[in-house]
C-alpha positions as CSV (number, residue, x, y, z in Angstrom):
1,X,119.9,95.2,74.7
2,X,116.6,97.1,73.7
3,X,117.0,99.7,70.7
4,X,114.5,102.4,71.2
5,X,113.1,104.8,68.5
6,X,112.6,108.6,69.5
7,X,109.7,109.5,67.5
8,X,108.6,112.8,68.9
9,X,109.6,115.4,71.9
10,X,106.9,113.1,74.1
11,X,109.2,110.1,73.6
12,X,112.5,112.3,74.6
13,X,110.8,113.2,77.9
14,X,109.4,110.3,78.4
15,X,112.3,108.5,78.5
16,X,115.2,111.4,79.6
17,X,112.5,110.4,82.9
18,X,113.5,106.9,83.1
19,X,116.7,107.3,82.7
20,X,117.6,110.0,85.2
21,X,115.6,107.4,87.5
22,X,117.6,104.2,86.9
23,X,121.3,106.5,85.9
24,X,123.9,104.3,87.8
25,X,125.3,107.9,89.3
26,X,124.4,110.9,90.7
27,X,125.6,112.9,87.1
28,X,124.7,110.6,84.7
29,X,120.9,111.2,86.5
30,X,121.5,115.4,87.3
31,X,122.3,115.4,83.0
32,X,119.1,113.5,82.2
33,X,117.3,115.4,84.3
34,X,119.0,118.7,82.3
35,X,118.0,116.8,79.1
36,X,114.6,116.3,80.7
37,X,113.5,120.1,82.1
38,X,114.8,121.4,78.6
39,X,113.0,119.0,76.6
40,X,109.5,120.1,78.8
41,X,110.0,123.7,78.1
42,X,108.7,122.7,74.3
43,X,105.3,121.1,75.6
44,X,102.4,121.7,76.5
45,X,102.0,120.9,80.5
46,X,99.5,118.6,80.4
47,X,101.8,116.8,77.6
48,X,104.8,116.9,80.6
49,X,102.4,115.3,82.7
50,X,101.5,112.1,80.7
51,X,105.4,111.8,80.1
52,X,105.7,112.1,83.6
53,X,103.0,109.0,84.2
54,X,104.4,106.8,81.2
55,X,107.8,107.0,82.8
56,X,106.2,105.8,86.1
57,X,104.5,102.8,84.7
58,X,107.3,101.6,82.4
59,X,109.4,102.1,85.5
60,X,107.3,99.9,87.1
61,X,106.8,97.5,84.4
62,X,110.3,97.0,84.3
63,X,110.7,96.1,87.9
64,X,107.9,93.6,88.1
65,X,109.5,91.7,84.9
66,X,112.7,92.0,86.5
């Protein structure tokens, strides 16, 4: 199991992202995705929008070393 520091608001998004992706139900993804929208509302867009990237690629990195 991977212990992950939350360091700053970015990191929060970043990673309420990945989660609401890979939740194993529909609720556990719907609350990330509450965690998610209320955590944006406290950056700037263009900030939402690398979060929005990084969660794409770590996604992606997981499931090519998967």
């Amino acid at each position: 199991m991977t212990t992950l520091e939350i360091k700053s608001p970015t990191d929060a998004l970043t990673l309420a992202l990945m989660l609401a992706v890979t939740a194993k139900t529909e609720e556990q993804s719907q609350e990330c995705l509450e965690y998610a929208q209320e955590i944006a509302t406290t950056l700037k867009p263009k900030e939402v929008e690398i979060c929005k990237m990084a969660a794409e690629v770590a996604l992606e990195f997981q499931k090519e070393i998967s």
